[in-house]
N, CA, C and O of each residue as an XYZ file, in Angstrom:
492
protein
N    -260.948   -156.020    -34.105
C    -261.403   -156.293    -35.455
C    -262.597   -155.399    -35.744
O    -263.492   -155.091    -34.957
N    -262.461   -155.063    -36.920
C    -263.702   -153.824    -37.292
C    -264.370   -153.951    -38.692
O    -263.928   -153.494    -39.746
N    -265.365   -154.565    -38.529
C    -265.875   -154.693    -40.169
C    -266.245   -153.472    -40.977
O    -267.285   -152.869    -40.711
N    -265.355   -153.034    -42.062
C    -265.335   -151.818    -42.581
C    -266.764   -151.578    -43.770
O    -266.614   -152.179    -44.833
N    -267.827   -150.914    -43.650
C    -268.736   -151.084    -44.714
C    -268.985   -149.296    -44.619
O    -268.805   -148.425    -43.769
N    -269.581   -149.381    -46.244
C    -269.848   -147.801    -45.989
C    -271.209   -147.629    -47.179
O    -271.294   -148.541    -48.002
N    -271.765   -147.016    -47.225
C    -272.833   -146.852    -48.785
C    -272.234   -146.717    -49.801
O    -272.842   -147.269    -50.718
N    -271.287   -146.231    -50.128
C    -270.290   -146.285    -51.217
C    -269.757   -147.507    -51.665
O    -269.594   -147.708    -52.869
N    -269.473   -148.338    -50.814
C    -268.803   -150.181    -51.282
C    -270.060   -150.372    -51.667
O    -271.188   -149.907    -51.500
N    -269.173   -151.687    -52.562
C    -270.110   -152.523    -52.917
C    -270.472   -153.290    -51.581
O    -269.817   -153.297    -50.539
N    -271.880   -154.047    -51.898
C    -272.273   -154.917    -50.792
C    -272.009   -156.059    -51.423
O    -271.877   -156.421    -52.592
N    -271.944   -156.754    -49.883
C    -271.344   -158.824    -50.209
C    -272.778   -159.206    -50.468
O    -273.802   -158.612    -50.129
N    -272.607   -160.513    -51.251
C    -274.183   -160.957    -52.024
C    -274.377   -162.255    -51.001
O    -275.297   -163.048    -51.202
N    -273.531   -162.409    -49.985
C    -273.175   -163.489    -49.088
C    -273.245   -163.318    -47.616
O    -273.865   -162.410    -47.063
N    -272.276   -164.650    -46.760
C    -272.291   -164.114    -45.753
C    -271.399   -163.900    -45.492
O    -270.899   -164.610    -44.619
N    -270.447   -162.580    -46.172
C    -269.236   -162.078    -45.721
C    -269.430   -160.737    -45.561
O    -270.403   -160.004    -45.733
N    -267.659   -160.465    -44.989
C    -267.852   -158.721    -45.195
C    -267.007   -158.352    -46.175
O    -265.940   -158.967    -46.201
N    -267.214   -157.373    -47.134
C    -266.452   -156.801    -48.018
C    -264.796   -156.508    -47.802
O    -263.871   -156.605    -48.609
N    -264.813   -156.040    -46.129
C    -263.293   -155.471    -45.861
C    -263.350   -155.846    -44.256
O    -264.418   -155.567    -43.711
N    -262.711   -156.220    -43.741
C    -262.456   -155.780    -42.503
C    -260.955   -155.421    -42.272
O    -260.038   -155.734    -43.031
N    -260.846   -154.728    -41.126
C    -259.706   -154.206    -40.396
C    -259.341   -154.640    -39.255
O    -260.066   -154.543    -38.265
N    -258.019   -155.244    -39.236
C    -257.526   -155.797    -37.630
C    -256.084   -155.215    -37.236
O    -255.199   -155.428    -38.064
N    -255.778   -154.591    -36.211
C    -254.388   -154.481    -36.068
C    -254.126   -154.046    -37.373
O    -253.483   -154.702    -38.192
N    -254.708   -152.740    -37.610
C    -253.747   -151.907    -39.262
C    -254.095   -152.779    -40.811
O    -254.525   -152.174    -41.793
N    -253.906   -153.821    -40.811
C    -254.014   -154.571    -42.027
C    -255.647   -154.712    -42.342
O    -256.537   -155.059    -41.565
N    -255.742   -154.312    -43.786
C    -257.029   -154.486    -44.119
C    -257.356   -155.567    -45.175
O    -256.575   -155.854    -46.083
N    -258.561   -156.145    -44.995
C    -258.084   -157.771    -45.485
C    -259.815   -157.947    -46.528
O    -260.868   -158.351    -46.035
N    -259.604   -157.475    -48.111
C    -260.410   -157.375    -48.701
C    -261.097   -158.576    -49.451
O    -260.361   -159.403    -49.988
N    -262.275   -158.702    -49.512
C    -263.021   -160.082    -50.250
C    -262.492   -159.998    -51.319
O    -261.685   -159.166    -51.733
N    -263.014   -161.015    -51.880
C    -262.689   -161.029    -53.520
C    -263.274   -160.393    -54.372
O    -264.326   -160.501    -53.743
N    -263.572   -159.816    -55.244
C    -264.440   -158.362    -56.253
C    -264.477   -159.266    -57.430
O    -263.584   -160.037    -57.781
N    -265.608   -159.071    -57.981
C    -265.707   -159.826    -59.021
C    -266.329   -158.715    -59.876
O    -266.885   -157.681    -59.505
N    -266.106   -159.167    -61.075
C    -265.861   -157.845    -62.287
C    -267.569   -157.580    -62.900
O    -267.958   -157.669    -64.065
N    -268.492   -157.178    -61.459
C    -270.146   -156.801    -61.957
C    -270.306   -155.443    -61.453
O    -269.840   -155.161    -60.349
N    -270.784   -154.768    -61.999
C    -271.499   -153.345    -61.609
C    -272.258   -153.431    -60.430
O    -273.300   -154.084    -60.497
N    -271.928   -152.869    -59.292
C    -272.647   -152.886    -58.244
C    -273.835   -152.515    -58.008
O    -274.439   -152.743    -56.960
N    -274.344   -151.799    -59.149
C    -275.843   -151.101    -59.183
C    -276.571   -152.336    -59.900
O    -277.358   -153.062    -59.292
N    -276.243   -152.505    -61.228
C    -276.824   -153.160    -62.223
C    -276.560   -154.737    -61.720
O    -277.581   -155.364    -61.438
N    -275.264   -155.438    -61.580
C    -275.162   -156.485    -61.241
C    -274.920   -157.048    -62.771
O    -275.121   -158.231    -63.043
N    -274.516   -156.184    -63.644
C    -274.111   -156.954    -64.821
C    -272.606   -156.734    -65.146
O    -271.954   -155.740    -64.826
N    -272.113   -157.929    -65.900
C    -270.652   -157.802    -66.054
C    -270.477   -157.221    -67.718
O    -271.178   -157.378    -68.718
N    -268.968   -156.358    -67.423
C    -268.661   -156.038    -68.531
C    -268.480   -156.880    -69.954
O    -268.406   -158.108    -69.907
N    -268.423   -156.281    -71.024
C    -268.271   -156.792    -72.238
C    -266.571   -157.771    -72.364
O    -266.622   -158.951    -72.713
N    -265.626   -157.319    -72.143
C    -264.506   -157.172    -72.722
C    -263.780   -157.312    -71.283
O    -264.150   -156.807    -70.222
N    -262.505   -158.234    -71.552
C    -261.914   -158.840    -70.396
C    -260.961   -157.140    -69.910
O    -261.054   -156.683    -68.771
N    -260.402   -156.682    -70.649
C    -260.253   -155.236    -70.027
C    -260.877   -154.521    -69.011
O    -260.447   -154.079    -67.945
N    -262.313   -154.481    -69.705
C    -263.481   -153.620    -69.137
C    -263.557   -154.769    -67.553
O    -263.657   -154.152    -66.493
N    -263.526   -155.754    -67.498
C    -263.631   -156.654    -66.132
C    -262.658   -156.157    -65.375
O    -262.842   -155.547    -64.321
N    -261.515   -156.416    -65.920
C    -260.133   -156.014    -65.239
C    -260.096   -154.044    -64.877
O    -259.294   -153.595    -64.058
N    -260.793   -153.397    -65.418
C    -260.722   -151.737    -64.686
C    -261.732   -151.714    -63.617
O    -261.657   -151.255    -62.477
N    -262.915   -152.445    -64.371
C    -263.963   -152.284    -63.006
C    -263.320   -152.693    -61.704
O    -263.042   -151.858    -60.843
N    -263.085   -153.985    -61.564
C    -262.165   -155.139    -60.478
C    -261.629   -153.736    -59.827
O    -262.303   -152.969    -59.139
N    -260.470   -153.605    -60.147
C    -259.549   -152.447    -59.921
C    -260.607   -150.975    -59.105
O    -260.618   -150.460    -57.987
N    -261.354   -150.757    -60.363
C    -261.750   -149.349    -59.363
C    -262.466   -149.911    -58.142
O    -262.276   -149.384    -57.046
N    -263.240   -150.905    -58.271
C    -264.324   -151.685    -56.997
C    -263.249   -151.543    -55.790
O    -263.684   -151.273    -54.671
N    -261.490   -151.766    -56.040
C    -260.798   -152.342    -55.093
C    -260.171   -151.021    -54.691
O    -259.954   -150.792    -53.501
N    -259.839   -150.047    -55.742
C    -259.728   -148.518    -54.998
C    -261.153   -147.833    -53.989
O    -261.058   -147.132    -52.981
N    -261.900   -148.122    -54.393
C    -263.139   -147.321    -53.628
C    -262.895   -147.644    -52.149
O    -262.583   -146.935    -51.193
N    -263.212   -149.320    -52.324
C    -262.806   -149.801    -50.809
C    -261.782   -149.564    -50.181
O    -261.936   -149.287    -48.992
N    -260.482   -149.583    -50.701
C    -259.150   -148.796    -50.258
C    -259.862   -147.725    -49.281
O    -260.096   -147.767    -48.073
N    -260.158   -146.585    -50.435
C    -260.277   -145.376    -49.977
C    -261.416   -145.256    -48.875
O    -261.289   -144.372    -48.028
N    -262.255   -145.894    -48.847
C    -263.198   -145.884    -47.514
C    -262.886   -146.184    -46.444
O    -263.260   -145.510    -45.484
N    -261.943   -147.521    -46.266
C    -261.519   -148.307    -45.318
C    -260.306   -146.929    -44.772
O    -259.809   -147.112    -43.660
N    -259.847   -145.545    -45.589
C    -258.888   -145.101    -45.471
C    -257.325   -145.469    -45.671
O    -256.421   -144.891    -45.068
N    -257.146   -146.478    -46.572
C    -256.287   -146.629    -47.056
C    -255.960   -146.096    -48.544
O    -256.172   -144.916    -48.825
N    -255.290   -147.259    -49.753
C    -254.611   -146.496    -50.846
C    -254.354   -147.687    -51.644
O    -254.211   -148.804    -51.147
N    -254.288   -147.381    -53.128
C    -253.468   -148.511    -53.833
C    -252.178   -148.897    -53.648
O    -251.768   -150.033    -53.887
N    -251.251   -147.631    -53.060
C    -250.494   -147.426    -52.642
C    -249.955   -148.054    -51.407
O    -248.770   -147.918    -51.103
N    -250.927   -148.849    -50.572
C    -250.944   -149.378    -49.246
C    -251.379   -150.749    -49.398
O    -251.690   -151.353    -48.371
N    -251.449   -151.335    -50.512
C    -251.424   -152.650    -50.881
C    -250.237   -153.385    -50.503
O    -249.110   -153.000    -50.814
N    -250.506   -154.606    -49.730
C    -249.234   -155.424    -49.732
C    -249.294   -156.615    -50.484
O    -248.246   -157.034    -50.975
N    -250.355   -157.232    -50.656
C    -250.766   -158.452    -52.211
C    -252.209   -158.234    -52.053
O    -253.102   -157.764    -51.348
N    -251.830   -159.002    -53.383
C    -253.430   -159.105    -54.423
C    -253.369   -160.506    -54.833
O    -252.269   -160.665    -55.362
N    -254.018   -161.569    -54.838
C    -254.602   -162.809    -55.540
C    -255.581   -162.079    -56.250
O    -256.237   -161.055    -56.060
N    -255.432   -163.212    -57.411
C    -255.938   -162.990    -58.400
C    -256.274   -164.146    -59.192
O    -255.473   -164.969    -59.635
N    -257.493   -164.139    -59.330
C    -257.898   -165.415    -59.915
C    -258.293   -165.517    -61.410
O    -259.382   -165.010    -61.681
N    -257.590   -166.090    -62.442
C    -257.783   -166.089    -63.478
C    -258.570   -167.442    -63.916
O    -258.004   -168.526    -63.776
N    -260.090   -167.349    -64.534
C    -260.393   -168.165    -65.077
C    -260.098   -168.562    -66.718
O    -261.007   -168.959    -67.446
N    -259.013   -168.432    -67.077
C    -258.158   -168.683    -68.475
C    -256.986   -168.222    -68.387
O    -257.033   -167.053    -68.770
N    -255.493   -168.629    -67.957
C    -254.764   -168.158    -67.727
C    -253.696   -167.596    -68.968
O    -252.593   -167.051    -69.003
N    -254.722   -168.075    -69.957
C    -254.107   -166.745    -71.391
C    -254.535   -165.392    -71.639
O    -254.532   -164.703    -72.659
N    -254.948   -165.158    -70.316
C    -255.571   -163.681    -70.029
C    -254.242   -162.891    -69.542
O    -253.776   -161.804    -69.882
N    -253.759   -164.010    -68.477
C    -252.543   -163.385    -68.061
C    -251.893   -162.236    -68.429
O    -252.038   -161.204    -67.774
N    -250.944   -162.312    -69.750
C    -250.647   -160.882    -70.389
C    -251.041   -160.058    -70.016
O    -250.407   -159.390    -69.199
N    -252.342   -159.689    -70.453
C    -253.210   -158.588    -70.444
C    -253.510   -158.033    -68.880
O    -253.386   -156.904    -68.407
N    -253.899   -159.141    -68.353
C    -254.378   -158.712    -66.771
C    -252.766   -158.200    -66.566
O    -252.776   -156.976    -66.698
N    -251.463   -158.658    -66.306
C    -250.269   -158.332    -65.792
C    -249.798   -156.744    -66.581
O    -248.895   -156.014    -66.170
N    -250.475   -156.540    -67.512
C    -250.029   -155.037    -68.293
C    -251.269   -154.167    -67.543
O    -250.871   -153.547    -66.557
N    -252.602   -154.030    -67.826
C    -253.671   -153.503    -66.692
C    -253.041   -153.284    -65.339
O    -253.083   -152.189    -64.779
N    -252.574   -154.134    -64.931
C    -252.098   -154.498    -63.302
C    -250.936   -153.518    -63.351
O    -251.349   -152.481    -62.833
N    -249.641   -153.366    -63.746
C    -248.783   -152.371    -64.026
C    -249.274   -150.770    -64.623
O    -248.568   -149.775    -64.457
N    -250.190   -150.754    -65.114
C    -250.977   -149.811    -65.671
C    -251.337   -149.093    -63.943
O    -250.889   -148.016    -63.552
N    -252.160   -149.941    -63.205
C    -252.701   -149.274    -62.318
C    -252.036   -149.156    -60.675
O    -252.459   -148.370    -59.827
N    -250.901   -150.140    -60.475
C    -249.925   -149.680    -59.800
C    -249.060   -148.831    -59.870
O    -248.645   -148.191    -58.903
N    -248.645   -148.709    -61.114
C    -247.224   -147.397    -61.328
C    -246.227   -148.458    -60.826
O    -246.063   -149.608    -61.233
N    -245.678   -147.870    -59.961
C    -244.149   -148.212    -59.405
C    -244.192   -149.393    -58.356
O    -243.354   -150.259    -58.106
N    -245.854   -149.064    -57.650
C    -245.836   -149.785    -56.605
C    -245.836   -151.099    -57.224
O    -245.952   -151.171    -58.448
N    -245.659   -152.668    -56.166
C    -245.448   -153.100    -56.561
C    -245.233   -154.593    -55.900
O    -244.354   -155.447    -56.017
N    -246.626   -154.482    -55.047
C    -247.598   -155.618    -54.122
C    -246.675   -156.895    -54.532
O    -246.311   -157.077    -55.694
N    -246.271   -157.925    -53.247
C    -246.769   -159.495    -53.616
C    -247.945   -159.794    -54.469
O    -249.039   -159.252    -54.625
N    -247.359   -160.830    -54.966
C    -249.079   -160.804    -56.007
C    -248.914   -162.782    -56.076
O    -247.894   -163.396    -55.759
N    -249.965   -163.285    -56.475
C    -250.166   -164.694    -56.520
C    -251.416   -164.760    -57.920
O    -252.616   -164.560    -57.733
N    -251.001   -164.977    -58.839
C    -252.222   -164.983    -60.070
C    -252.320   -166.878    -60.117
O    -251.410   -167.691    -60.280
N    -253.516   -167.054    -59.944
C    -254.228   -168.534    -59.946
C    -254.937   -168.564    -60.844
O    -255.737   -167.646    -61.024
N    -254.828   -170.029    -61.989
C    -255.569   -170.590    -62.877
C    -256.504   -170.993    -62.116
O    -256.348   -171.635    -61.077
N    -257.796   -170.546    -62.717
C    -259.389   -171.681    -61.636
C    -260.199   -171.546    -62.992
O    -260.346   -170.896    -64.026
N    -260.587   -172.556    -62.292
C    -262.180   -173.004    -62.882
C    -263.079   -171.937    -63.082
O    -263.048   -170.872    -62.465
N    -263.957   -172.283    -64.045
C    -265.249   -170.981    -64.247
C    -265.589   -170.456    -62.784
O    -265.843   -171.133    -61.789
N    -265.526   -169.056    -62.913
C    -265.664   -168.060    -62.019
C    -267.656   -167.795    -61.763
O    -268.491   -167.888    -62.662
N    -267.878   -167.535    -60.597
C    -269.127   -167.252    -60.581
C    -269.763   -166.315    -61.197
O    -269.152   -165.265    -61.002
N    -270.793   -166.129    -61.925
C    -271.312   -165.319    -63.260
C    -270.412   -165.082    -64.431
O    -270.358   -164.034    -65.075
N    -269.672   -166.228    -64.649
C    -269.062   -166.587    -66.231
C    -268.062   -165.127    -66.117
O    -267.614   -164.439    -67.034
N    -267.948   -165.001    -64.958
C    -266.825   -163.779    -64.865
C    -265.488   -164.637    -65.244
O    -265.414   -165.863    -65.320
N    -264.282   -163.527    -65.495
C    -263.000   -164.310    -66.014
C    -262.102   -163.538    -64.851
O    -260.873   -163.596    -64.824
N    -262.784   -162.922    -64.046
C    -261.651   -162.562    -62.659
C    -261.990   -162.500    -61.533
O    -263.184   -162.233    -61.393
N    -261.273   -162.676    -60.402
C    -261.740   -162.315    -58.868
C    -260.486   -162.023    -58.049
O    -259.532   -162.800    -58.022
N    -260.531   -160.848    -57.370
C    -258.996   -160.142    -57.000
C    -259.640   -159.923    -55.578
O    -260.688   -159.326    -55.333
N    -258.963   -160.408    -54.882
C    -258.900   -160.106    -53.169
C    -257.508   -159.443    -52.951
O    -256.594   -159.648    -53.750
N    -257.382   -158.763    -52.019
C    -256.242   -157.593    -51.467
C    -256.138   -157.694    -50.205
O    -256.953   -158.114    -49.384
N    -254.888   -157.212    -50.048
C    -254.388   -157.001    -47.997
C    -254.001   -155.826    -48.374
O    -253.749   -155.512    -49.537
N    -253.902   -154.753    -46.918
C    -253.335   -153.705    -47.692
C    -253.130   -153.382    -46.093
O    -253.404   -154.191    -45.207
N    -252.527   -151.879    -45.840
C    -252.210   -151.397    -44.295
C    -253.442   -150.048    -44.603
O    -254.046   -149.857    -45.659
N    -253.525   -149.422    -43.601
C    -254.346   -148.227    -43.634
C    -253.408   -147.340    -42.701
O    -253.722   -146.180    -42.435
């Protein structure tokens, strides 16, 4: 087991690790839709849903993996009439690929965020 961190990820505000790696599979926290510098969240449930996404490519790409090397994504929707939108974004940024996925209705998200996406992926 190898806890994957680099200056480039975001850092956990907790006591977790962002990514680790065991036996090939890389097994990502949940990303919640704040600017890692600023710590403020976007305007517009879009703008949550690209950040989410790039936060979850960076780490991909550090850990040496890919979006492409995703095998699921949970996804936590705090309003699940977001759905639509998050599932067109989500096709937007897979292409073809085309992960297990599990989208969950929850309760208010921590910092009045409306998403939180954890990933498995291979490297």
């Amino acid at each position: 087991m190898q806890i994957i961190n680099t200056e480039k990820m975001p850092k956990s505000n907790g006591h977790y690790s962002t990514a680790i790696e065991h036996n090939g599979i890389l097994y990502i926290s949940g990303q919640l839709p704040l600017d890692p510098v600023t710590r403020q969240k976007p305007n517009t449930f879009k703008e949550e849903v690209l950040l989410v996404f790039k936060k979850l490519e960076l780490i991909l790409n550090e850990a040496g993996s890919s979006k492409n090397k995703v095998l699921q994504m949970r996804i936590f929707l705090a309003d699940i009439e977001l759905w639509p939108e998050m599932n067109d974004l989500y096709a937007d940024f897979f292409q073809d690929h085309k992960p297990a996925r599990i989208v969950v209705p929850s309760p208010p998200l921590h910092y009045a965020c409306s998403l939180e996406i954890e990933a498995t992926a291979f490297i």
